[in-house]
Steps between C-alpha positions, in 0.01 A plus 500: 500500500165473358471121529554554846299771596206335400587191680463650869290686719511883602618383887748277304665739312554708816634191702897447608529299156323722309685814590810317474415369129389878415794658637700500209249626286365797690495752239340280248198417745430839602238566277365172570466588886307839410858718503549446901799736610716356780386731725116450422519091529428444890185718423420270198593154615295523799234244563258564764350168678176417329416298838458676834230574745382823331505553111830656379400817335358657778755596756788427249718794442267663200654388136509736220301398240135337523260337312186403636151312398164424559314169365173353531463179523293339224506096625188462690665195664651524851772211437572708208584777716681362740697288202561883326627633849773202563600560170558842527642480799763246402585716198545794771727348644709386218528846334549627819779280577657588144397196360326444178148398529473060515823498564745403206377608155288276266713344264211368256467732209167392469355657815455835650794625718419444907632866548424758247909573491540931492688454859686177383811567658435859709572518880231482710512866537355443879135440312212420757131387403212559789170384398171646670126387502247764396152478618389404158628178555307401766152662380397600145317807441161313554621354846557156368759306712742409228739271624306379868719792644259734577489433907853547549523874299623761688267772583765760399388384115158380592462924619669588135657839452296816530466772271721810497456845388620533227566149345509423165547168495517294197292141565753300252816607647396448877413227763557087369473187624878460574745741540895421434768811579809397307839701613865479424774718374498391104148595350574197246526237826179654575318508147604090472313451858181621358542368205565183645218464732238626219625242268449227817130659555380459172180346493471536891572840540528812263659825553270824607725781505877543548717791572892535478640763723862649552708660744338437801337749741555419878809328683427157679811439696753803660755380295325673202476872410170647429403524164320748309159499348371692151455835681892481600440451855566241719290241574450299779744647769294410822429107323503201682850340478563112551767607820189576710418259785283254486227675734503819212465225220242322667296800587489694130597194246406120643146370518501358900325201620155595607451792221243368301358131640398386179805605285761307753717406176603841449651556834872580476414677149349808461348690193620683188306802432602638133384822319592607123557865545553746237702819593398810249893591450432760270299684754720460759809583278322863528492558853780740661764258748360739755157332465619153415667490815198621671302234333705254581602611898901451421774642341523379166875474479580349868188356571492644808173609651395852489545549843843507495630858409835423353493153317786244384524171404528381876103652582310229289412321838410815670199413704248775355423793718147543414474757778759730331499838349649677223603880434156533455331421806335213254578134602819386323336195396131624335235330639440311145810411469534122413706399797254635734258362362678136463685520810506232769467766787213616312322155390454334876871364481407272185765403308515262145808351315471705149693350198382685235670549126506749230309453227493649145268341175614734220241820476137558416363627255567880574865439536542448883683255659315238611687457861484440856540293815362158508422499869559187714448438823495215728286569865353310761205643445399749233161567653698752795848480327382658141195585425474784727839630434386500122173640563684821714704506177251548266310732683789718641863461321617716280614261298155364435490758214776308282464199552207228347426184600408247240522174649490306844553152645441302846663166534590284796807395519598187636803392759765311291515139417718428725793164500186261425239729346370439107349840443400815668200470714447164458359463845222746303385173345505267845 
């Protein structure tokens, strides 16, 4: 067997004659496939189309594990650039497709290995790579025009992103020229993307920050339950889910023709806002359910809202009465509660696709875990979509108290390549 493992591809060990070959030897391999159960292998064998209209990754039923980067681009040479983005691009679509990066492996001893080789033989594990543009990338912090792009930025990044109470953001772990969100359901499928892209970057592009996240926090599709975040709550239960029309989509997620004149590459994309935030567990651990729950504006159990007197599982979707009262006289949702504050009813209808993950990096130096939710989200516009939701946040939820945030990134995100396409916003370049 290990003559012939090394001798195909990842999509051609999972082909008709592959399967058949492997059939025989099922317990042997399992290992070798990452110890896939029978019932677990549609979820792992999945390969979501790298080619499309929109990036995969964005409406795509959210995976579980992530990994994603920042890089800035070092080549001062627009060919370069455009040479680095077919080239990731191509790769992208080969790991996606569960192939090994160049295709068949190089048989020369002598030379490095096309693909670096940790996911040699995994399933695709339904892995999806979106790539976003920051504003970096267009100017540098003098205003120089790097790359001749500077006409055709988007005035969502020319604007930047304001301050917030609060912050405490950390320069070297936020912002970059070029932003790639890496999901999938095997962490190692996603660990080999990165690792596969830096290694194609190198003297082009080199990595600014990276963050691996877990267990992610919001629901994409209705086929998915809602998840739960650090606190133990659910996360995400009013989200935007790929089943809604087109008109919802194109109103909350999808740059539209006419948005921004000179940024008319970006329409049918839309932009990733992301946010490092630290949740102060051990503080919270402290607080009565009573006051969690208040905090938080549901039941932590049911996820119900607070409005709703008697709560089971069935309540999750409970529109919130924000009108209601308790025993008390007092409204049964506090007026700091999170999901007043966060609420669409409450925010001018605005609505953004979240697909955040858990995060934890060991502890610090007192002992605490280092932990939270690595937000995501991807909006139309984050100038009426987020940043005043976030700025009602950190002046008037609750939560505001336990939570820190210690990083934050703007990128646009461009439509797919489509059946012809060589890269992500290539119309960026004319």
């Amino acid at each position: 067997m290990g003559e012939t493992k090394h001798a195909v591809s990842r999509r051609g060990l999972l082909g008709a004659g592959g399967l058949l070959a492997l059939g025989g030897a099922a317990g042997a391999t399992a290992g070798y496939f990452g110890g896939t159960s029978a019932a677990g292998a549609e979820h792992r064998v999945h390969a979501e189309a790298y080619r499309g209209a929109t990036q995969a990754g964005i409406i795509t039923p959210a995976q579980d594990q992530l990994v994603m980067a920042a890089f800035n681009v070092t080549t001062t040479k627009r060919d370069e650039l455009q040479a680095l983005l077919r080239e990731w691009s191509t790769a992208a679509e080969q790991m996606t497709g569960g192939e090994l990066v160049g295709g068949e492996p190089e048989e020369n001893p002598l030379a490095p290995p096309r693909d670096t080789g940790e996911a040699w033989g995994y399933d695709p594990a339904g892995l999806t790579i979106t790539f976003g543009y920051g504003a970096s990338l267009f100017v540098d912090a003098q205003g120089t025009d790097r790359f001749g792009l500077k006409d055709r930025m988007p005035a969502v990044l020319a604007a930047g992103v304001p301050k917030f109470p609060k912050d405490a953001l950390q320069a070297d772990k936020s912002d970059g020229d070029i932003v790639v969100q890496i999901c999938g359901n095997d962490a190692q499928v996603c660990v080999h993307a990165l690792h596969n892209l830096a290694r194609i970057g190198f003297g082009r592009a080199a990595l600014r920050w990276s963050q691996v996240g877990y267990g992610r926090t919001s629901s994409t599709s209705k086929s998915q339950d809602t998840p739960r975040n650090l606190f133990g709550y659910k996360d995400g239960t009013n989200n935007i889910k790929s089943e809604d029309s087109a008109d919802e989509l194109a109103r909350h997620l999808w740059v539209q023709s006419g948005d921004d004149p000179a940024a008319e590459w970006l329409a049918g994309g839309t932009f990733l806002v992301a946010r490092r935030i630290r949740m102060l567990l051990e503080i919270w651990d402290r607080q009565t359910l009573a006051d969690q729950n208040d905090f938080m504006g549901r039941s932590k159990r049911y996820g119900a809202p607070l409005s709703v007197a008697n709560p089971r599982n069935a309540d999750e979707f409970v529109t919130p009465d924000f009108a209601a009262v308790g025993p008390d006289r007092q409204p049964a949702i506090p007026d700091n509660a999170h999901i007043r504050i966060v609420h669409p009813s409450m925010n001018n209808g605005v609505r953004m696709l979240r697909r955040g993950y858990n995060y934890t990096d060991g502890n610090d130096s007192l002992g605490r875990l280092s932990a939270g939710l690595f937000f995501i989200a991807f909006v139309r516009d984050p100038r009426t979509q987020f940043y005043p939701v976030l700025l009602k946040m950190t002046k008037h939820d609750a939560l505001t108290e336990y939570l820190q945030h210690q990083a934050s990134g703007l990128y646009a995100v461009p439509p797919g390549v489509g059946r012809t396409g060589r890269f992500p916003g290539e119309a960026l370049f004319g």
